[in-house]
DOBAVO-528659 format. One record per atom (N, C-alpha, C, CB): x negated, y negated, z negated. Coordinates in steps of 0.05 Angstrom, whole numbers, padded with zeros to 5 digits, always signed. Each point is the difference from the previous one (the first is absolute). Glycine has a CB too. Layout:
DOBAVO-528659
XYZ/...
***
This chain:
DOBAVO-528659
+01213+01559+00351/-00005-00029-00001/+00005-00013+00027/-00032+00007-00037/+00021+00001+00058/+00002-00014+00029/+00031-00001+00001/-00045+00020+00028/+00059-00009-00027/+00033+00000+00007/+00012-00024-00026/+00005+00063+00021/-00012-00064-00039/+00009-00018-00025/-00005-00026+00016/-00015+00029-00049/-00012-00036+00046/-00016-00024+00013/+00008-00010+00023/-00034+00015-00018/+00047+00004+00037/+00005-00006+00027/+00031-00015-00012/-00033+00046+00036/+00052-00037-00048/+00021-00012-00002/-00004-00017-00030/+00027+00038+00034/-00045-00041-00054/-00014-00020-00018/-00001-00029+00024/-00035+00044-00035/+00020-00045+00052/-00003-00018+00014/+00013-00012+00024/-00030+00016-00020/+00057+00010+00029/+00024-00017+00013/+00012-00005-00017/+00007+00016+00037/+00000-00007-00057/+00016-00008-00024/-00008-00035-00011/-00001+00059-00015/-00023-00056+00018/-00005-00036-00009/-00001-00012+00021/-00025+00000-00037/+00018+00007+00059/+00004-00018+00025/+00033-00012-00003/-00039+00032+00035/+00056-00016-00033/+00039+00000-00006/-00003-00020-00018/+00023+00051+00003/-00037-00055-00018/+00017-00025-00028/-00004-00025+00023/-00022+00015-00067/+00008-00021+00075/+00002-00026+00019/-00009+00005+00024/-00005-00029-00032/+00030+00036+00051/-00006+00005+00026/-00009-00021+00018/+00029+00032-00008/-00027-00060-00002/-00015-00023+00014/-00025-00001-00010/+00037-00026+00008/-00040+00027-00027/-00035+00008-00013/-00014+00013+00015/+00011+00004-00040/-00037-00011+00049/-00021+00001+00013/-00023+00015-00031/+00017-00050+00046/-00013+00072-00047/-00032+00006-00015/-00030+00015+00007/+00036-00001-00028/-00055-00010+00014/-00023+00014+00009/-00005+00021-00020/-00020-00039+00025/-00011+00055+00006/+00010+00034-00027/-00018-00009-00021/+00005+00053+00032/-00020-00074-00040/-00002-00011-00021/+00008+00002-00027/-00003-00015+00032/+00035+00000-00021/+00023-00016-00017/+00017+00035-00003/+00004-00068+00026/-00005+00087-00006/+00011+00023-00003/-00011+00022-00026/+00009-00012+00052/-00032+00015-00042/-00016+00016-00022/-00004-00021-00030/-00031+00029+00045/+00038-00044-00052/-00009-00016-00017/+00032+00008-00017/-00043-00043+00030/+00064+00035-00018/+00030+00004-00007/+00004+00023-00004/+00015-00030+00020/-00025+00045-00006/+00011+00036+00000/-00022+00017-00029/+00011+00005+00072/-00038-00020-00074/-00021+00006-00021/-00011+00027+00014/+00024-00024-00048/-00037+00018+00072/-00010+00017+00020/-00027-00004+00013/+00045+00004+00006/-00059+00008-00009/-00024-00005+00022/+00006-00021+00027/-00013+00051-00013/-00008-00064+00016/+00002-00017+00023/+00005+00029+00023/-00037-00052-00017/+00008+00053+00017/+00006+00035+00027/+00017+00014-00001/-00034+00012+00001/+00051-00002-00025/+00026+00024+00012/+00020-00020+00013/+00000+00041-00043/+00004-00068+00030/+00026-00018+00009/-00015+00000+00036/+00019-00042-00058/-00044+00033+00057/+00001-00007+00035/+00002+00028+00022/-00035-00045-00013/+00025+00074-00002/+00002+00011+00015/+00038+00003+00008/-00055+00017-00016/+00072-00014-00014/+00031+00005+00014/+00011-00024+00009/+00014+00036-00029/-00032-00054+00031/+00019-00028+00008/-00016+00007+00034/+00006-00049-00057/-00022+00054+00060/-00011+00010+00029/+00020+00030+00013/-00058-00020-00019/+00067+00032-00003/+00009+00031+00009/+00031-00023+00014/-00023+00056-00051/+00039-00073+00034/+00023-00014+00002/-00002-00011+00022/+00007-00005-00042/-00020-00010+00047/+00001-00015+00025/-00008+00019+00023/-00010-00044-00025/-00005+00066+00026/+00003+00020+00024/+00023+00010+00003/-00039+00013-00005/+00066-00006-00020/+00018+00010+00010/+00028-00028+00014/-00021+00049-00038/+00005-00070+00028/+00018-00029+00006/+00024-00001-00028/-00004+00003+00066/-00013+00007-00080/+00020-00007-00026/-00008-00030-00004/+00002+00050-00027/-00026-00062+00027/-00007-00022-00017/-00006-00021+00033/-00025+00028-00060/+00018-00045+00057/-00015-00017+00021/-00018-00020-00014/+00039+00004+00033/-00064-00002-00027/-00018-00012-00008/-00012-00021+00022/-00004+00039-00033/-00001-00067+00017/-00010-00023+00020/-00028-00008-00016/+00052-00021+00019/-00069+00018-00006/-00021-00023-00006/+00007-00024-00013/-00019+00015+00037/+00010-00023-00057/+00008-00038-00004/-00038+00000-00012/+00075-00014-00025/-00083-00002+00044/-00037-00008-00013/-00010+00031-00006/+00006-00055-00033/-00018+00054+00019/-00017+00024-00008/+00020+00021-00016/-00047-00030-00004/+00073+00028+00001/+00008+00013-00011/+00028+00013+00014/-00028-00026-00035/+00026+00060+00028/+00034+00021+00020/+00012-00005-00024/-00011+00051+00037/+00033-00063-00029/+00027+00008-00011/+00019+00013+00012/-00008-00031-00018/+00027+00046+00006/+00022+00011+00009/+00030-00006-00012/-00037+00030+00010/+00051-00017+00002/+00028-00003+00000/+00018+00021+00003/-00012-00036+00012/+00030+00038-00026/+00021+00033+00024/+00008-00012+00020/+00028+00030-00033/-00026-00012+00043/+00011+00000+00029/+00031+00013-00001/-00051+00005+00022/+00070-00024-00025/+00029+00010-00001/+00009+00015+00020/+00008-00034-00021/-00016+00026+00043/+00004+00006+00025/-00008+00039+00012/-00012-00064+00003/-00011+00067-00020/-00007+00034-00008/+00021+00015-00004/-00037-00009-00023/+00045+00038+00037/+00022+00016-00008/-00010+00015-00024/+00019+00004+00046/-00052-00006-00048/-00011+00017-00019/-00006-00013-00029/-00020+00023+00041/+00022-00053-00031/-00001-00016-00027/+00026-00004-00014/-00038-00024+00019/+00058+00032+00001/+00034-00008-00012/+00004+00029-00012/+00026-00039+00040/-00042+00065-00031/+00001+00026-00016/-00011-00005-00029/-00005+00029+00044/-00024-00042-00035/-00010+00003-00032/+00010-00019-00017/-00040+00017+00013/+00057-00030-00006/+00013-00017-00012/+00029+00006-00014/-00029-00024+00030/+00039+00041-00018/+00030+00017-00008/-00011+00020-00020/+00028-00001+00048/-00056+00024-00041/-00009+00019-00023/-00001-00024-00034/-00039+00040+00046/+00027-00057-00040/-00008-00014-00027/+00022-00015-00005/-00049-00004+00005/+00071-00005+00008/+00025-00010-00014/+00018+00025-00011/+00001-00044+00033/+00003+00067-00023/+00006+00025-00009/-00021+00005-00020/+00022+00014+00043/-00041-00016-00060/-00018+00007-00010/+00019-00025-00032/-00053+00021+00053/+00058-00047-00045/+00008-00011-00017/+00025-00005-00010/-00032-00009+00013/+00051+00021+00006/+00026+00007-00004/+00006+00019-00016/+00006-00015+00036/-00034+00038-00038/+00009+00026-00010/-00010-00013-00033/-00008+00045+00049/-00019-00056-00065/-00003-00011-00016/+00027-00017-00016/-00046+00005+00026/+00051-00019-00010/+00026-00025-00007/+00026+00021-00007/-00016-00045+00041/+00020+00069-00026/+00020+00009-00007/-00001+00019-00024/+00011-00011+00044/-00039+00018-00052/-00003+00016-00021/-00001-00014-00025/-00022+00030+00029/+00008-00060-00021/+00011-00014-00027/+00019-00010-00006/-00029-00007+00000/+00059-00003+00018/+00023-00006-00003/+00020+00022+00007/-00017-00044+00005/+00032+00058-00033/+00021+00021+00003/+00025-00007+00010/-00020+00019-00035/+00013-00051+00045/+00038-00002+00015/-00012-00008+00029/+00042-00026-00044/-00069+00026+00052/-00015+00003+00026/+00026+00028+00016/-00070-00016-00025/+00069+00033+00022/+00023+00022+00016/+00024-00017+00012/-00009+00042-00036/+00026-00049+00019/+00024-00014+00015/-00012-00023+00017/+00036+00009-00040/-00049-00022+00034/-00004-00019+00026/-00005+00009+00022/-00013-00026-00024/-00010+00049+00022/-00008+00010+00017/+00017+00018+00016/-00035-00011-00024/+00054+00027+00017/+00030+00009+00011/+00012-00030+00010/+00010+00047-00038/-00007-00062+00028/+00026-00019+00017/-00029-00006+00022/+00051-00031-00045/-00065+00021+00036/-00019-00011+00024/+00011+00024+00029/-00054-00019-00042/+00045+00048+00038/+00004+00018+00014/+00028-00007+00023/-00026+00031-00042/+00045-00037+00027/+00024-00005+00015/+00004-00023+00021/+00014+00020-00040/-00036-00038+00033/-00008-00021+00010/-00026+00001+00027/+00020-00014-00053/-00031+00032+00053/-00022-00001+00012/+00000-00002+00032/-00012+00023-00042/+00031-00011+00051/+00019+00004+00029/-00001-00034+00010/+00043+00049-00018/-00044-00057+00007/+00012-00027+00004/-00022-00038-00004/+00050+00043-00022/-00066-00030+00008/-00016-00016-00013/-00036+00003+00013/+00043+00007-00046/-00056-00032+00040/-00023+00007+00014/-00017+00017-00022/+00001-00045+00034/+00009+00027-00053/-00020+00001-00027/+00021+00003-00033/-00043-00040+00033/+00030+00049-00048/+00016+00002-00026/-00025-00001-00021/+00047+00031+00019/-00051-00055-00028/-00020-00013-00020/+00001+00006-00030/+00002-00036+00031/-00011+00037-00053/+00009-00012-00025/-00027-00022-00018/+00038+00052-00001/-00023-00068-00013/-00031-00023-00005/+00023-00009-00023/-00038-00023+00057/+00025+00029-00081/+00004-00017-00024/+00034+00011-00005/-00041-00049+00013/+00053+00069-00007/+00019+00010-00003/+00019-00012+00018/-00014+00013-00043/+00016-00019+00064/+00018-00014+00015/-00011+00025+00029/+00004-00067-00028/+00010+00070+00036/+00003+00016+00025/+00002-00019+00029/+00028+00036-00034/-00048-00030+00051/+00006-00025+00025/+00004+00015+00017/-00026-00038-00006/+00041+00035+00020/+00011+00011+00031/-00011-00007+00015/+00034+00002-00004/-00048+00004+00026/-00007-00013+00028/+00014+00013+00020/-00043-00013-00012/+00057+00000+00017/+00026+00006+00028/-00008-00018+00029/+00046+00003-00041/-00037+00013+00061/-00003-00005+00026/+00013-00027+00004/-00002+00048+00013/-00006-00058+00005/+00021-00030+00008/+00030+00005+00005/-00040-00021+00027/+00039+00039-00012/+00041+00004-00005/+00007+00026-00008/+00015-00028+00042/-00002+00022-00066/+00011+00027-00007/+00025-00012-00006/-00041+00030-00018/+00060-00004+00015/+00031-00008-00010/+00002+00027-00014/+00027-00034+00041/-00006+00038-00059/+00006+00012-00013/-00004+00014-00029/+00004-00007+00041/-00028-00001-00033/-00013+00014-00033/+00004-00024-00021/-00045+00034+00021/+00052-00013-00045/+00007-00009-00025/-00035+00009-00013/+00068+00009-00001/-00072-00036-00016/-00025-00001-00012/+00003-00008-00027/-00021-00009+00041/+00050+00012-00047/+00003-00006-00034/-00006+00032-00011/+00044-00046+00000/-00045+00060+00001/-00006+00027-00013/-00027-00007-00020/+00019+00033+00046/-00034-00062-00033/-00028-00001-00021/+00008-00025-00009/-00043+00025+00023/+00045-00030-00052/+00016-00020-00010/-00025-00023+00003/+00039+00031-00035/-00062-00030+00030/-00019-00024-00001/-00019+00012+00024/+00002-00018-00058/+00014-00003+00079/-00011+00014+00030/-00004-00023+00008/+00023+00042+00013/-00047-00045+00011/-00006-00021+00015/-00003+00007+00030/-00020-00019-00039/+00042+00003+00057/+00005+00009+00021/-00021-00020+00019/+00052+00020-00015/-00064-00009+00035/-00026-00019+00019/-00006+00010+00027/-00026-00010-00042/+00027-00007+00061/-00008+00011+00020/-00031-00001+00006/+00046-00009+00011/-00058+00006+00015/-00023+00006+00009/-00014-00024-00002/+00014+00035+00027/+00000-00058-00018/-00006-00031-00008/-00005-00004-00013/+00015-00012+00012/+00000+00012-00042/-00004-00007-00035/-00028+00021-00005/+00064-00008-00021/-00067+00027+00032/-00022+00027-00009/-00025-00016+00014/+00031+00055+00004/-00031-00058+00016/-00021-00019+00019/-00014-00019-00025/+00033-00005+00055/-00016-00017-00059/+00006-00028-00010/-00016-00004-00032/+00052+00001+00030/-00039+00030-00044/-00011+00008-00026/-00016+00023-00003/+00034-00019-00013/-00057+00033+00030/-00002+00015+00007/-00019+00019-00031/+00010-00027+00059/-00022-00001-00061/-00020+00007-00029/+00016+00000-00020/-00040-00021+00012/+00057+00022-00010/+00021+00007-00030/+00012+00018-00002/+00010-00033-00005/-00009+00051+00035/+00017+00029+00002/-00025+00026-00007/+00040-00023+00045/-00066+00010-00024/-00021+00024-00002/-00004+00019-00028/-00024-00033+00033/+00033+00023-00054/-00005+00010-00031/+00025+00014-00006/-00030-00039-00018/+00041+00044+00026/+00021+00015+00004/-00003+00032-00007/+00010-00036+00035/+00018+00046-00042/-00006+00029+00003/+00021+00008+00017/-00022+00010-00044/+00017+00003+00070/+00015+00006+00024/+00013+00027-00014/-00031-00023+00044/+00058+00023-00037/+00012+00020-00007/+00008+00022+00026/+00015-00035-00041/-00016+00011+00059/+00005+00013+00031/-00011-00013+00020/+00040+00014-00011/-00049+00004+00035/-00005-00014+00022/-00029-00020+00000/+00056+00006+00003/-00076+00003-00015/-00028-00006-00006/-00015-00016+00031/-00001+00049-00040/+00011-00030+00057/-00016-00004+00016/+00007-00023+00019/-00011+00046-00008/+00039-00056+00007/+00025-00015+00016/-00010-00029-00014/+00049+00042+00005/-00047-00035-00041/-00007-00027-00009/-00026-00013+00015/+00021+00014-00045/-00055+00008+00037/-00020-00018+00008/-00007+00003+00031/-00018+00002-00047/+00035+00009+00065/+00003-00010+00023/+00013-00031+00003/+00001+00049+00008/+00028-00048-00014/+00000-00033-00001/-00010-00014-00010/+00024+00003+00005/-00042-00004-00019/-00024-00016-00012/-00024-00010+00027/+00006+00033-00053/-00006-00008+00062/-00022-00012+00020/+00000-00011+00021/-00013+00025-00013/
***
C-alpha cells in the first residue's frame, strides 16, 4: 500500500498542476485516512517531490516540477498508463513503432482522444510527421498556453521532457 499511495497521490496532484490541494482535499479524493495521506504527503515533501505552503490554518501542497525525483515518479506512472492503454487498444503497437522512429527528434509524443500530438523543439528541419495521419504538431509555447488540456494525456514518449516543460 505505501508505494500505491505514494504515487495514488502524485498521480492526483498531476491532474492539475496549478491546483493547490490540502491533505484534507487529498485523503478525501484518494478515500484514505487523513493520517496515512499526511504522513506520505510529509515523506514527499522531504524528498522535494511536493512543496507545501501555509495559507491560514491550513498546508497545502503542490508538485514540484522542478524535482528530478518527482519527474521520475512521474515517468514510472505515465509508463504504468501507457502499458494499460496499450493493452486495451490492439492497433496501440503501430503507433507506438512509428512513434519510436520519431523519438530522436521530438520532445514529447502524446496521444488524447485518438489524435497523436507531437511536441517538437523550436527549430527542427527535416522530419516528416505525416507517418501519423491525425497528428497535432506543437511547440513549447502552445504546451505552456494549453497546458491543462495536454496533462490527461497518455505519453507515449519522453514522460519526463513533457512534465519538465510544464514546470
Amino acid at each position: 500500500m505505501a508505494a500505491t499511495l505514494k504515487y495514488r497521490i502524485i498521480g492526483l496532484l498531476s491532474k492539475d498542476i496549478s491546483k493547490f490541494y490540502s491533505i484534507s482535499d487529498l485523503a478525501k479524493n484518494l478515500n484514505v485516512a487523513y493520517s496515512h495521506t499526511h504522513t506520505f504527503i510529509m515523506k514527499l515533501s522531504k524528498e522535494g517531490v511536493i512543496n507545501i505552503q501555509k495559507v491560514g490554518n491550513v498546508s497545502v501542497c503542490q508538485l514540484n516540477l522542478k524535482s528530478q525525483l518527482a519527474l521520475s515518479y512521474l515517468s514510472v506512472i505515465e509508463s504504468k498508463k501507457t502499458l494499460e492503454w496499450t493493452t486495451k487498444n490492439p492497433w496501440s503497437t503501430k503507433i507506438i513503432e512509428k512513434a519510436e522512429e520519431l523519438k530522436d527528434n521530438v520532445h514529447a509524443i502524446l496521444i488524447k482522444n485518438s489524435k497523436v500530438i507531437i511536441i517538437v523543439p523550436e527549430k527542427i528541419a527535416g522530419v516528416d510527421f505525416s507517418t501519423f495521419r491525425n497528428r497535432i504538431v506543437i511547440n513549447k509555447d502552445h504546451l505552456m498556453k494549453n497546458k491543462q488540456y495536454y496533462t490527461d494525456c497518455i505519453i507515449l514518449h519522453g514522460a519526463e521532457k513533457f512534465w519538465s516543460l510544464l514546470g
